[in-house]
N, C-alpha and C positions, 0 to 999 in steps of 0.2 A: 196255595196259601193266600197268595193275592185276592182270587174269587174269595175264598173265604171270609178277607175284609169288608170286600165290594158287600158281599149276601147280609152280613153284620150291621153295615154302614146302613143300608138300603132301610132293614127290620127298625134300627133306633130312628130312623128318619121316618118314617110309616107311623111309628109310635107319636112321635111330636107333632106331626102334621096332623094326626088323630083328637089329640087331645087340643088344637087352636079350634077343631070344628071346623075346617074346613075354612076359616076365615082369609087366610095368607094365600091361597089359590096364585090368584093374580100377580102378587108379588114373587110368587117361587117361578111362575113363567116370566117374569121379568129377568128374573136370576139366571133361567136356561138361558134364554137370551142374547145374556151378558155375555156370558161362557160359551155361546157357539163365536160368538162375536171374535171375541180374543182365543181361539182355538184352540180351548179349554176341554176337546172333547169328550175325555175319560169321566170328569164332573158332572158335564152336561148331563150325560148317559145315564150316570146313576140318580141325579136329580127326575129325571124323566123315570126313569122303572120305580121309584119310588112314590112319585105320583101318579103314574099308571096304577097302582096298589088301591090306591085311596079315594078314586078318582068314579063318580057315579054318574055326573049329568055327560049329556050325547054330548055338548059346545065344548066341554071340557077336555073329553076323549077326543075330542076333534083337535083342539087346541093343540093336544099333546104329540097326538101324529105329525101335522105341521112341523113341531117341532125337530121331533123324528126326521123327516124329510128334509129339512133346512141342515142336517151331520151328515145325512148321506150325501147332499146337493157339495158340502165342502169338502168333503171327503171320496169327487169324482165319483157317485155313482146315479147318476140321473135316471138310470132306467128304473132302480130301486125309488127313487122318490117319488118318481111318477104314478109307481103303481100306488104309493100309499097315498096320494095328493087328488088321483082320477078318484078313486074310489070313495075317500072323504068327500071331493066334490059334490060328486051322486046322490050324498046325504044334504049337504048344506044345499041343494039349492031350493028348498021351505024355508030356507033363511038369506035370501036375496038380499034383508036390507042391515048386514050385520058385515062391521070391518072384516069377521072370518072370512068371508064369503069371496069376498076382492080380494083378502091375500092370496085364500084357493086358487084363485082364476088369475093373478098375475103370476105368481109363482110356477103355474103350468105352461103359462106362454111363455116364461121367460124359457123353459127347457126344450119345448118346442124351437122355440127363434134359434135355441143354440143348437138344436139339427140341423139350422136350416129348411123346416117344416114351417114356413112364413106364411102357409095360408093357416094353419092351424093354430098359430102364434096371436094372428089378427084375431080370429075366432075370440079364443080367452080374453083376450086385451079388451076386448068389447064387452062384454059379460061384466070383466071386471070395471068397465068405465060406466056401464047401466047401473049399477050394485054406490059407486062412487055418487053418481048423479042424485041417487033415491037420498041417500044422505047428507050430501052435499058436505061432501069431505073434500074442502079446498086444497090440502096435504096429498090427499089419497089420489085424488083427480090429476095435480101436477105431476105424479110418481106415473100415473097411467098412462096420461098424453106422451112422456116423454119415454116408455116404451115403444108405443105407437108410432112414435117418429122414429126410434130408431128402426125398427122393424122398417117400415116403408122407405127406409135410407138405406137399407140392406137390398131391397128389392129394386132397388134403382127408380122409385116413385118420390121423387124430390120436392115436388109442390105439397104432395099429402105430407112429408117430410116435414117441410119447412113451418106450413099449419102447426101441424100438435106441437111440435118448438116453442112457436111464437103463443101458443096458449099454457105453454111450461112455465113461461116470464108471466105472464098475464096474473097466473095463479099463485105462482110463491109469493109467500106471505112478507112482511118486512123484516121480519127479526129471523129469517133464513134459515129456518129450520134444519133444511135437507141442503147444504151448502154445496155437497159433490155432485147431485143431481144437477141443479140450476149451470154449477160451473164447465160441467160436460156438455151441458144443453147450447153453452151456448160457442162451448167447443167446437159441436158437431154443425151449428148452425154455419160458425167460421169457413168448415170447411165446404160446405154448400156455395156461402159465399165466392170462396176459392176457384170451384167448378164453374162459376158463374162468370170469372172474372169482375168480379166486383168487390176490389180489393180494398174499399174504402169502407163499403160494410164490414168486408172478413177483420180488417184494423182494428173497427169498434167493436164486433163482436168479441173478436181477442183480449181487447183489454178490458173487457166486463168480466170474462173469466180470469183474467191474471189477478183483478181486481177482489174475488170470492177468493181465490185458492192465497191471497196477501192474510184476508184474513183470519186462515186457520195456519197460516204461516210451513204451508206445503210446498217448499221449496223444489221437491223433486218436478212436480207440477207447471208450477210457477214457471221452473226454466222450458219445460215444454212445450208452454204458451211463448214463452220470449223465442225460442226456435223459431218457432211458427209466427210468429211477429217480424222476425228478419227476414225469412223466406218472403211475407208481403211485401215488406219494403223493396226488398231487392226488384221482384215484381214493377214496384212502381217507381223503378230505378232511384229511390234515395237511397244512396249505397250509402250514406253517414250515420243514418237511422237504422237502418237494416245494421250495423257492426256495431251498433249502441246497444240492441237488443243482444247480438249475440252474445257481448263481451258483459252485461248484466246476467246475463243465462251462467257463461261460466263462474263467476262471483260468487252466485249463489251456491254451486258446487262445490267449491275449496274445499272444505270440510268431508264431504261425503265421497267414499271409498268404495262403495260398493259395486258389481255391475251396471245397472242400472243408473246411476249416476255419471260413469263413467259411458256410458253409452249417450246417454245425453249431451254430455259435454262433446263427444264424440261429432255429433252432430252440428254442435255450435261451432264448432273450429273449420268443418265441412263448407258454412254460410260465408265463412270469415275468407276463406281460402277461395270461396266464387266472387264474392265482393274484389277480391286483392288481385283476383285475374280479370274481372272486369276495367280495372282500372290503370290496369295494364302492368302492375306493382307483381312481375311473376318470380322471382325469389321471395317474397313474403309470401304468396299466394301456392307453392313448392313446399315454404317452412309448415306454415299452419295446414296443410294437406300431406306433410310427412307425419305432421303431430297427431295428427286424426287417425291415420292406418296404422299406427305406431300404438294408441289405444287399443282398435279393436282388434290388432293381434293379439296383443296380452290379453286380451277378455278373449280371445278364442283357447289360447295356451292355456290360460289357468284350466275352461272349461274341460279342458283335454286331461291335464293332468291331473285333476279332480276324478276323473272319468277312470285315468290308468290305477289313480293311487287306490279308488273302490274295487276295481276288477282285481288289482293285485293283494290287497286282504282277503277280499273270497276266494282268489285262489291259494294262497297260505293256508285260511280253513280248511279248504277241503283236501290240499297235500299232507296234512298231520292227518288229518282223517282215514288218509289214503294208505298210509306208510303202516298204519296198523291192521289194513288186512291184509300188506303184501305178505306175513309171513305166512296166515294163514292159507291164502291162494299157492304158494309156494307147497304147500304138506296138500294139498287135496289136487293140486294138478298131479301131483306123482301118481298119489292112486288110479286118478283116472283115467289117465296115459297108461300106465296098466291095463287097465282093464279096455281101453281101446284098440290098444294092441294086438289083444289077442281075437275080439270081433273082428277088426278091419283083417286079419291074416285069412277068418275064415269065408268072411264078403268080398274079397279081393280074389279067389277063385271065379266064385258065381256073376260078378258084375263082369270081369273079361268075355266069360259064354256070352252072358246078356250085349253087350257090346257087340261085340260080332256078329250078332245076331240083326241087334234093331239100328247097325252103324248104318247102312244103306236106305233104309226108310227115313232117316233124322237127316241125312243130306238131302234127301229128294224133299222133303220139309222145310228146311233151310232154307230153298233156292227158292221153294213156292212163297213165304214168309220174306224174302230177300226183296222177289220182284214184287211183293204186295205193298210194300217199303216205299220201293222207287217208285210207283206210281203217286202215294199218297202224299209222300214229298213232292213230287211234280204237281200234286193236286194244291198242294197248301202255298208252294211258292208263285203258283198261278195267283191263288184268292190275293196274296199278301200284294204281288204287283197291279194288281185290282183294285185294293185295297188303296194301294199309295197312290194311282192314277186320281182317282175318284178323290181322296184329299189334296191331291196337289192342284185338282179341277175346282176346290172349293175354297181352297185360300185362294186363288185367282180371284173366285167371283167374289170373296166378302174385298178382298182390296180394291177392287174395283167397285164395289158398292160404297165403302169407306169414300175413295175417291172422288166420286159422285157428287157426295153427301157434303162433301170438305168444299166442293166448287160450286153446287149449288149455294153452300152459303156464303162464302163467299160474293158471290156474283150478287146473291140479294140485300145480304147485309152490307156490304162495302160499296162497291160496285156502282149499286141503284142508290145507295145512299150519297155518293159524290154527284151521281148525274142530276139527280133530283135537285141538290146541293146549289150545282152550274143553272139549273134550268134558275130558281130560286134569284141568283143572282142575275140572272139575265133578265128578269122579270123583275125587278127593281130600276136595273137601267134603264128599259125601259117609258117606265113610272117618272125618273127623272130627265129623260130624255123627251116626252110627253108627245108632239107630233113631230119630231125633227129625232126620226127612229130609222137609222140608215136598215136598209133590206138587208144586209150581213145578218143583222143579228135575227130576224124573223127567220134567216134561212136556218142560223145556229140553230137558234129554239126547235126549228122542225127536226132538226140533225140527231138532236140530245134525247127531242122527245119519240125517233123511231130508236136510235140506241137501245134508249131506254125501256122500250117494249119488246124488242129483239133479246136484251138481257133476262129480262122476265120470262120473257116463252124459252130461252134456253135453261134457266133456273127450272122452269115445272117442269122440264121434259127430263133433266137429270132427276130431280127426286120428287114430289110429290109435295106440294106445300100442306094440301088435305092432312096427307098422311101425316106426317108432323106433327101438326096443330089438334087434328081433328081425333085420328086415330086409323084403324085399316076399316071398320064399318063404312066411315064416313067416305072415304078415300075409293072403296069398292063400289058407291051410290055414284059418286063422282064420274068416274071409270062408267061405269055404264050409260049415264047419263048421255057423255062425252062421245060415246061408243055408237051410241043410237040413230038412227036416222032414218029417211025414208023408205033405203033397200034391207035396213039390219034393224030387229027389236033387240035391245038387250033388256033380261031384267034380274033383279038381284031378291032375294031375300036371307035372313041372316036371325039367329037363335042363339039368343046367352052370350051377345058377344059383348067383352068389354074394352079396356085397353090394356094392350101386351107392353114389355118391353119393345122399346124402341125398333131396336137392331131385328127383333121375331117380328115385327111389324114390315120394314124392310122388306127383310128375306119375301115373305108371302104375298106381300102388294107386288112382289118385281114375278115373281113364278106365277099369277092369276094374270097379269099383265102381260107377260111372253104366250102363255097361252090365249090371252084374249087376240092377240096379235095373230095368232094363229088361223084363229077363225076368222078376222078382218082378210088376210091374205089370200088363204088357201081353202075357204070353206064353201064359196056361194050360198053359205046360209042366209035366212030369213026370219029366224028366230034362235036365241041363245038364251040359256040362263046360265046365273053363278048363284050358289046357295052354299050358306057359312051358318056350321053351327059349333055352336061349345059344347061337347055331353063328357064328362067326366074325364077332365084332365085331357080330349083331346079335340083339336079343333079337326072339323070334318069338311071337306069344301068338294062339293061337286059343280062339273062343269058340264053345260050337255049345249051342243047344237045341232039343228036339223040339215045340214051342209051335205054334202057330195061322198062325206067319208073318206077314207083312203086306206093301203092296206099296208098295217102296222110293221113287217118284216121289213117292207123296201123303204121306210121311210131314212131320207138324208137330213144330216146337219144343216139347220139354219145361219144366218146370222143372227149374233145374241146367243142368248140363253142356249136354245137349241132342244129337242123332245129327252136326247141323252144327259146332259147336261141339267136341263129339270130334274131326272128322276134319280142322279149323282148327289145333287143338291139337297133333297128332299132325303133320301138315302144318310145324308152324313148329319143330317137333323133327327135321325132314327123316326121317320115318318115311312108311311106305303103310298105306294101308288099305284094307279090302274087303270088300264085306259081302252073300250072298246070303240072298234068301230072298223067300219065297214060301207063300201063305195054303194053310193045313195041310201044309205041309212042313219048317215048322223055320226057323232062321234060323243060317245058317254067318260067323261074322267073321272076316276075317285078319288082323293087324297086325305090321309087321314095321320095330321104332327103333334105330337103329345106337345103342352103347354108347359110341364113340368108343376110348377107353384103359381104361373103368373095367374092374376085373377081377370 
């Protein structure tokens, strides 16, 4: 009966939209819209097949599918939207310079980015920011850039981040059209800041968005940013300011009951309770931290008993359901215990022969199937303590790289910055000391200034300043450079290469390093290359030297890294390795570690 409305509905809507001529187009897709907007979807739907009816130009059809795809997109089904979004795409792109075109191509990236397919994400965002540029759609371009940044804030690329951010403000217009955009933007910028420790930005950032979200009067928001406003403060130890913002956060909440609100408040009471322990105030900092876990149990219990009270009506259902065919199962099990009865008396002769017969062959089977058992067990509980050696080998080495990483800087940014600091002022004394400059202090100056070169060559030697700054390309050129000399060529060459994350950067620069070490050592070579390429998702690295060789069965553990230890490491990165060689002929290595998404 229902369908029958909907088919009704659809034909007198066909008729009217017939008889305007086609004029109200645009305004019935305003209307779909509206109605995905407020999730309206049953309306939508029939709006949409109604103008699917009536509907002749390609932009139009196009139009509608979109729309289509924006009820599946909220209604969880992304793979559906995709296909009708790529495939519309295919058509519009003879129409580059039309808003269609940009929604195409952000709407696909935005479904991409939510796999986590962030190279394929960037792709569209581009397309869609070339299509924005041609028109020079200052609205459209802000909505792009500030995809783009999140995207690349996803992938741990925070300068390209911070960019499309800062051209999200550039571009919004003054009378703030897209008000959630701008105030997320500069949200996320907040939290950059944050990572940055540059608490004085994340502050202003902060209050730029609390300042948007005031004026659509999104309180739920608002207190979010005030969260996050105390957490800074605390940071920059004004713990009066930090419990001003929390106790504004909860204000705003009084009224609002829901999860979500209560979760947030949750939060604020969390700030309030670190503040109250910092200040040594630990019964108020006990209270407001009883008050906090005392929320989010109840938001856990309801969640639960919401949980029992739906599982216990469906099983209500389906016991009424059930209780009507016990009689019936009741009247047909008798029959058929009857009738089993009397087969099983007659199979119950013939299966004892049989038994008797094949009892002796099925134990000698057993025992063969028993010990094929034991073995494969032995075999898997081997892989598995294999398995856990080789990880407990590799969290070793990333905490020691971590560690590294944490005292190189350390050592550079603190460290050299005090001695340089000392040097600074001793170099003023000096100035006002002019020739009546006691030798103490020249001797200082020389003290600070070997210090301070000994601090530096122990900072490069933990982690790579190259690397860092530069990337692994640049870092590998370095390395060779460094490597080179009158008894040893090194040379490098490299293909497609750009910058990884960090931490995959790390890993690769320390495993080409252990192995360059290797041939410094152990090789009497004369010439060596390293050659890096990218070809599809993996990066490829060969190492070859003309050295002495050696023979790969008896090789022993080094200090460091170690040949085992490389191929554990390289192993738990799902990468191969492979390495010939052979006494006076060289030693050839291959390695080949998938990149995953990084570009």
């Amino acid at each position: 009966m229902k369908n029958l409305i909907k088919i009704i509905v659809v034909l007198l809507f066909t008729v009217q939209v017939n008889s305007q001529n086609f004029n109200d187009l645009d305004s019935l897709f305003i209307t779909i819209e509206y109605k995905i907007k407020n999730r309206e979807f049953e309306d939508a739907q029939i709006l949409i097949d109604s103008v699917r009816v009536i509907s002749s130009s390609e932009i139009s059809r196009l139009k509608i599918d979109f729309l289509q795809s924006k009820i599946f997109i909220e209604n969880s089904s992304d793979e559906k939207s995709l296909e009708i979004l790529l495939q519309g795409f295919t058509e519009l792109k003879k129409h580059k310079d039309i808003p269609l075109y940009t929604k195409y191509a952000r709407e696909i990236g935005q479904i991409f980015g939510r796999s986590k397919n962030y190279h394929r994400a960037l792709e569209y965002f581009n397309l869609a920011l070339q299509s924005a540029i041609i028109r020079n759609d200052s609205l459209e371009l802000s909505t792009v850039y500030f995809n783009l940044g999140s995207t690349f804030q996803m992938k741990n690329n925070l300068d390209s981040a911070s960019y499309f951010y800062d051209n999200v403000i550039r571009l919004q217009p003054k009378h703030l059209k897209n008000k959630n955009t701008l105030a997320t933007t500069y949200n996320n910028l907040m939290s950059l800041a944050i990572r940055d420790f540059d608490f004085d930005l994340a502050e202003k950032y902060g209050k730029e968005s609390l300042k948007i979200h005031a004026l659509g009067n999104d309180t739920l928001k608002m207190a979010g940013v005030l969260n996050n406003l105390g957490g800074i403060s605390m940071y920059k130890k004004d713990l009066k300011k930090s419990n001003k913002y929390s106790f504004e956060a909860i204000k705003l909440l009084e009224k609002r009951k829901n999860i979500k609100a209560r979760d947030i408040k949750a939060i604020a009471l969390d700030n309030i309770s670190q503040v109250s322990y910092l200040q040594e105030n630990y019964k108020e900092a006990y209270d407001f931290l009883f008050e906090s876990t005392e929320i989010r149990y109840n938001i856990v219990a309801e969640n639960l008993e919401s949980r029992v009270t739906e599982i216990e009506a469906k099983y209500n259902i389906a016991k009424e359901g059930e209780q009507t065919k016990i009689e019936e199962n009741k009247r047909q099990r008798v029959e058929f215990w009857l009738y089993v009865s009397g087969f099983a008396s007659i199979m119950l002769s013939g299966f004892m022969w049989f038994n008797y017969r094949d009892g002796r062959l099925k134990r000698k089977h057993l025992r063969l199937q028993h010990e094929q058992e034991k073995l494969i067990d032995e075999r898997k509980i081997e892989r598995i303590q294999n398995e856990v050696q080789i990880r407990v080998l590799n969290a070793t080495i990333d905490a020691k790289e971590a560690e590294r990483k944490y005292i190189a800087e350390i050592l550079h940014d603190s460290v050299s910055t005090l001695l340089s600091s000392a040097n600074l002022h001793l170099y003023a004394v000096k100035i006002k000391l002019k020739n009546n400059v006691p030798v103490e202090i020249n001797k200082t100056e020389n003290i600070i200034s070997e210090a301070a070169d000994k601090i530096r060559n122990l900072s490069h030697k933990l982690i790579s300043p190259v690397l860092l700054k530069f990337g692994l390309k640049s870092a590998i050129e370095d390395l060779c450079d460094k490597y080179s000399n009158s008894q040893l060529t090194f040379n490098c060459s490299f293909k497609n290469i750009s910058r990884y994350e960090e931490i995959f950067e790390i890993k690769i620069h320390n495993i080409i390093e252990e192995l360059t070490n290797n041939i410094l050592k152990h090789s009497n070579a004369n010439f060596a290359s390293i050659e890096i390429k990218h070809i599809e998702k993996e990066l490829i690295i060969k190492i070859i030297d003309n050295g002495i060789g050696f023979d790969i069965t008896t090789i022993n553990q080094k200090d460091g890294l170690g040949l085992s230890q490389i191929i554990a490491r390289i192993k738990i990165m799902k990468g191969k390795f492979d390495i010939e060689s052979s006494k006076e002929k060289g030693t050839h290595i291959f390695i080949s570690i998938p990149t995953s998404d990084k570009d």
